[in-house]
C-alpha positions, 0 to 999 in steps of 0.5 A: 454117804449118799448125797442125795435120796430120792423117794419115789420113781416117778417122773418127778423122782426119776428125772431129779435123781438123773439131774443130781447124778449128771452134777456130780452127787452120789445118788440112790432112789427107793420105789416099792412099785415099779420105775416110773409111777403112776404116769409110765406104769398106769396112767398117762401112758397107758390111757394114751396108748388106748386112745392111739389105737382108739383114734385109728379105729375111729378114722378106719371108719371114716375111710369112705370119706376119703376116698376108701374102702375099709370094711369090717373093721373090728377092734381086738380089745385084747389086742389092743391092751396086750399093744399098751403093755409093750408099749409101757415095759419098753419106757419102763426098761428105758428109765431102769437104763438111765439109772444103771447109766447115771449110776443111781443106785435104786432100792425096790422097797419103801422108804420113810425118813428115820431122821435128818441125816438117815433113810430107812428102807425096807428091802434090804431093811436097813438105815441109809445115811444121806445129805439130804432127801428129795420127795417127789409129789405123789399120784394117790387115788382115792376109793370109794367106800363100798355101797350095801345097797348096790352090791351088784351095781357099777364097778369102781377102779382106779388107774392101776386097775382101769388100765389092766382090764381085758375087757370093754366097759359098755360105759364109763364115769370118769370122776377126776381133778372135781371133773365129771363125765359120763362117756355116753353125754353127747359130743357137744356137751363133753368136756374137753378134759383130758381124762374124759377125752380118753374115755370117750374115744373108748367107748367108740371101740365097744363092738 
């Protein structure tokens, strides 16, 4: 019998089944995605690695400033996104680590609560029986039902996708938590929200 089953490898799934290995209990977890969630794999991980590489540009810029001399500076944004992916499989790899190291046994599938004391998965399909279950909170973006009058006009994204494009987005609307921003609104009327701080420097990079 599993003691305690996790559903969902997020920062909040990941860390609670490590904390109940540490203590003693048998423990599996089930993500259908990839170890790590929306922060590791898509969101906050990725966003502030481009905005390191963002950052660094703009200071580049800055460089007569101090004293120096950096011309031609350009931005690779290719680059610059092959840099966020190594950067979010070498996390990834650490957390998949920690559970081979802690001895969690993970499911790459989806799994639902079959009844008090069982757990169904999909991948294997099978029924797992366990003391008790933890659900994490969940990242779950919202989409916007497509427009028939601007079949041709700005693109909506979400994190997982947003983060996976090769190329720069001449401007950006950032629509998050009740907050809205748009990247091209002067710097004093910006919010100093995290998301919107992200798109902004962005935006600095487009050549």
């Amino acid at each position: 019998m599993i003691d305690v089953f996790v559903i969902g490898g997020g920062p909040g799934g990941y860390v609670a089944a490590i904390k109940a290995a540490q203590l003693g209990l048998s423990v599996a977890l089930a993500e259908e995605a990839d170890m790590g969630g929306v922060c590791t794999n898509w969101g906050c991980i990725p966003t502030k690695t481009m905005l390191a590489s963002s950052k660094l540009f703009t200071r580049m810029q800055e460089a007569r400033k101090f004293g120096l001399t950096a011309d031609n500076v350009g931005v690779d944004f290719g680059a610059v996104m092959t840099r966020k992916d190594q950067v979010v499989v070498r996390l990834r790899k650490g957390i998949e680590f920690l559970m081979k190291k802690n001895n969690i046994q993970v499911y790459r599938s989806r799994a639902t609560l079959k009844d008090p004391t069982h757990v169904a998965s999909t991948r294997p399909a099978r029924s797992l029986k366990r003391r008790t279950s933890s659900l994490p909170p969940a990242a779950l973006p919202s989409s916007f039902p497509p427009s028939p009058t601007r079949a041709s006009g700005p693109v909506t994204t979400s994190s997982a996708t947003g983060s996976s494009r090769r190329n720069l987005l001449s401007s950006v609307a950032v629509l998050s938590a009740s907050r809205w921003r748009h990247s091209s609104a002067p710097s004093e009327q910006r919010s100093p929200s995290s998301s919107s701080c992200r798109i902004s420097c962005l935006s600095r990079m487009r050549t």
